[in-house]
Steps between C-alpha positions, in 0.01 A plus 500: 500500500785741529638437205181560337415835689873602387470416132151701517665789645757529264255422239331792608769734557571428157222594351487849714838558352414470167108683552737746679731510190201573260360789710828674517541468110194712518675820579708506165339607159530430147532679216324321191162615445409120651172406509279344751318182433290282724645152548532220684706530785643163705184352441273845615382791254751745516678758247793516248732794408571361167844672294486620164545249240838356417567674169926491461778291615764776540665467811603866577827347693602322188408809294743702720774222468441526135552833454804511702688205370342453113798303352450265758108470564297168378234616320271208640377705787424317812074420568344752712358258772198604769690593734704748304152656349379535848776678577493724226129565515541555865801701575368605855500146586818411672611176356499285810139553515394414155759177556303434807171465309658264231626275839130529615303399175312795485593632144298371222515565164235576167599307165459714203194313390313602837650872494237490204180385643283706660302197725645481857436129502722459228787743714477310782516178354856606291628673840727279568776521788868613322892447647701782503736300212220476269544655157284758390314486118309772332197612683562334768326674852628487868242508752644632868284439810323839591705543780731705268297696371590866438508699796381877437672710772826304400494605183415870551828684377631766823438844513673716327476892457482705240833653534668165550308379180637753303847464664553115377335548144770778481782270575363195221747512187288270292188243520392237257243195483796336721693710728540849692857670557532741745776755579506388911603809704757443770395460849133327404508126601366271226324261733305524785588406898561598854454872487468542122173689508544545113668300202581511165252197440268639690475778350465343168276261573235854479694711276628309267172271454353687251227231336698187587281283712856392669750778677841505367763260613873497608737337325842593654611714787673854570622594853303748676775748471634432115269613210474423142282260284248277607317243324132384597283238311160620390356123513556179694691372176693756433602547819598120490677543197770731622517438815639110293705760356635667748543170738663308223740792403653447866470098538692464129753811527843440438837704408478417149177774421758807619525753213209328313290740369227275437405417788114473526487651831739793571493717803780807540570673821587869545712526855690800597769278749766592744886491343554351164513105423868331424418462126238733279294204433473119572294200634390453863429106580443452877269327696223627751369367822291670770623540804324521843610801768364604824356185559305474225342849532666590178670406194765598212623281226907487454732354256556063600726207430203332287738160573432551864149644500209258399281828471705725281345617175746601189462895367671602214509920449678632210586850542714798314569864596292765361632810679807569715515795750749755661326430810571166549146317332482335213167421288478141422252293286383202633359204338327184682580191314301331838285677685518409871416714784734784560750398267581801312548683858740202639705476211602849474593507864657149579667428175570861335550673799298759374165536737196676296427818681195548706550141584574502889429091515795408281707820513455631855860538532549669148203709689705573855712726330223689271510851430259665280619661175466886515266676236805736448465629149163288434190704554220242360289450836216634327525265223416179742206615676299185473776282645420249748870355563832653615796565234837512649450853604298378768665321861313174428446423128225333381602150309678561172386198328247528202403251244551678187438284185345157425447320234199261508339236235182595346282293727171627389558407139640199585160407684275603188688318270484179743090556495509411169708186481760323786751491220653856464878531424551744805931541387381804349312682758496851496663715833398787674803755597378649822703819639408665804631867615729577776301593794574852601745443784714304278441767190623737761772325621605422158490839411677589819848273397509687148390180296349682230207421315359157581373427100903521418523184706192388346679536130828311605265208580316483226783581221 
C-alpha cells in the first residue's frame, strides 16, 4: 500500500508539473495571425491555436550560412521540421517551452488535404499528434494547445514620447522589407536591465514599428558607451538570417580573411587611442576569457593562454593607423574579424598598449595621468552644441569608440528571391555599404588634434 500511495503521488505531482507547465506558457504570445479552432482536447472539447500553413522550406539559419560561405554551401537545403516552424512562427516562445510541448504530446498537426476542408469533423479526424523531428510538407498546419495563445498586454509595444519618437527615427540610416540601421548615440544602452529605464530596443520596438505587426530586432551589440551602426531585423526571418550571419562570421573566422576585401560582413572601427601602436598596421590574434573580481560582483574580460583556459574564445582584430598626433594619440581603424564582447577595447590596451580614450575599464591607468587638451587657438564650442559625450577637452572623456562603416549582404533581396524558388545562386548577392558619422565629441576631438577633413580619409580608403 505504500508503494502504491507513492507511485500515485508522484503520478500526481507529475501531472501538476506539467498542468503547471501549460499555464505558465500562457503568459508568452505569438506573433502569426494564428487562428483559433475548437478541438478535441485529451479526450474533452477544448481549443486549437492553429499556425499558418507550411508554405517554404527555407531554413533562415541555412540561408544565413549560405550567404556567408556560397562556395561552400549544399544547395540541398536541410527540411524545415515542426519544431523549427514553431519556432519561427512563434518567436516569443522560448524554445524550452515549445520543446516541452513536443515531450508532452500536445502538438498536433493539419495535413494539407484537411487545411482545405471546411467540416470540423473532417479537422479533427486528420489532427493527428506530431514529434518535434517530423518533416514539414506544403500546407501543412500546427495546432498549439490554447494555453499559448497570444497574450495582449504582452504584446503592447512601451511608451514612448513624442520627442523620443522623433529622436530614434532621426538616428535610422536606412530601412527595407528586411532590416533597420541606426546611427546608436553613445551613452544609450542597447538592451534593457537593472536600472536601464530606457533602451535602444525599447525604444524601437514603438518608434521604429511603423506598420510591421512585429517590433524591430537586434542582431549584434554596441557598448553603452561606443556608438556607430546598428543592425535590427524587421521580421522573425530576417532577423534569423543575420543573426546566422553574424554568429557564423565569428564560429568560422580565421587569419586567412585579413586584407580580404570581400568579405561579406565587414565592420571598421574609428578609435582615437592613447600612444601609437609598434607597427602602422597589422593583425591582432588573441584569445578572450571573462574573468570574475570582487567576488563575483563584477567582471572584465583579459587576454588568456587558450592552452590553459577551457573557456577562452579566439578574436582576431585587424587594425591600421589613420591619424597620428603631436599630442601623443593616434586615430586607429579597427576591424572585427570576430566579434566577441569587448574585444576591440582589450586588444588595444593589452596587446597594443594603446588604451582607447574615455575607456577607464581597460585604460584606467592610461586615465591616472589624464589631462585635458586646452582649446588654445580652437574656438569651435559653439559648433557642438548638441553633444551628449566629452571630447578630450573635457576631465573625463566620453568613450572614443564608434562603428563607422559596414558592409552587409542584401538580405532583403535575398529573401524575395528565395519566395520564389529554394534554388537561388546567392554568390552574387548584392551589399549594402553602411557609413555612419562621427558623433560630435569625436568630430570635435578630431578637429581638436588638427586631422583635417574626415572625407580625405574617406578617399584614401576608397582609392
Amino acid at each position: 500500500m505504500t508503494e502504491i500511495a507513492s507511485l500515485f503521488r508522484r503520478s500526481s505531482l507529475r501531472a501538476a508539473s506539467d498542468a503547471i507547465f501549460l499555464l505558465r506558457s500562457s503568459l508568452y504570445c505569438t506573433s502569426t495571425g494564428a487562428v483559433v479552432q475548437r478541438g478535441n482536447l485529451q479526450g474533452k472539447e477544448g481549443k486549437w491555436l492553429t499556425l499558418p500553413p507550411f508554405t517554404s522550406s527555407i531554413d533562415p539559419s541555412s540561408i544565413g550560412k549560405e550567404i556567408l560561405h556560397p562556395s561552400s554551401s549544399n544547395h540541398e537545403r536541410e527540411p524545415t521540421t515542426a519544431l523549427k516552424w514553431v519556432l519561427r512562427c512563434c518567436p516569443q516562445l522560448p524554445r524550452s517551452l515549445v520543446q516541452k510541448l513536443f515531450r508532452l504530446r500536445q502538438v498536433r498537426r493539419e495535413s494539407s488535404s484537411s487545411a482545405s476542408s471546411s467540416e470540423v469533423q473532417v479537422q479533427q479526424h486528420q489532427r493527428r499528434r506530431v514529434s518535434a523531428k517530423t518533416v514539414m510538407e506544403y500546407g501543412d498546419r500546427i495546432c498549439l494547445p490554447i494555453t499559448v495563445k497570444e497574450s495582449q498586454s504582452a504584446e503592447r509595444p512601451g511608451y514612448c514620447t513624442e520627442d523620443e519618437i522623433r529622436f530614434i527615427r532621426s538616428i535610422e540610416l536606412y530601412k527595407d522589407p528586411a532590416i533597420i540601421v541606426v546611427n546608436k548615440p553613445a551613452g544609450m544602452p542597447v538592451q534593457g536591465g537593472i536600472g536601464i529605464r530606457k533602451s535602444l530596443d525599447a525604444l524601437a520596438a514603438t518608434a521604429l514599428r511603423y506598420d510591421y505587426p512585429d517590433p524591430p530586432r537586434l542582431v549584434h551589440r554596441l557598448d553603452r558607451d561606443s556608438s556607430g551602426i546598428l543592425v535590427m531585423g524587421r521580421t522573425q526571418t530576417s532577423t534569423t538570417v543575420l543573426h546566422s550571419i553574424f554568429r557564423e562570421k565569428t564560429v568560422g573566422a580565421s587569419v586567412n580573411e585579413v586584407g580580404t576585401s570581400d568579405r561579406i560582413l565587414q565592420r571598421r572601427y574609428w578609435a582615437l587611442v592613447f600612444g601609437t601602436p609598434k607597427r602602422p598596421e597589422g593583425l591582432i590574434s588573441a584569445p578572450l576569457a571573462k574573468v570574475a573580481l570582487d567576488d563575483g560582483k563584477s567582471e572584465r574580460i583579459t587576454i588568456v593562454d587558450d592552452r590553459q583556459n577551457p573557456s577562452s574564445q579566439h578574436a582576431i582584430t585587424e587594425y591600421r593607423v589613420i591619424k597620428n598626433s603631436d599630442h601623443g594619440f593616434t586615430w586607429l581603424e579597427l576591424s572585427p574579424i570576430t566579434g566577441r564582447k569587448h574585444q576591440l577595447r582589450v586588444h588595444c590596451a593589452e596587446v597594443l598598449g594603446t588604451p582607447i580614450v574615455g575607456d577607464f575599464k581597460y585604460g584606467w591607468r592610461a586615465h591616472r595621468k589624464w589631462k585635458p587638451i586646452s582649446l588654445s587657438n580652437h574656438n569651435r564650442v559653439d559648433e557642438y552644441p548638441e553633444s551628449n559625450g566629452c571630447s578630450i577637452t573635457e576631465k573625463e572623456p566620453t568613450l572614443h569608440l564608434h562603428c563607422r562603416h559596414m558592409t552587409l549582404p542584401d538580405v532583403a533581396h535575398a529573401l524575395e528571391q528565395l519566395q520564389f524558388s529554394s534554388h537561388q545562386d546567392l554568390s552574387k548577392l548584392g551589399r549594402f555599404n553602411f557609413i555612419a558619422p562621427l558623433p560630435s565629441h569625436m568630430q570635435r576631438s578630431w578637429d581638436l588634434l588638427n586631422c583635417g577633413p574626415v572625407e580625405e580619409i574617406l578617399g584614401s580608403q576608397s582609392s
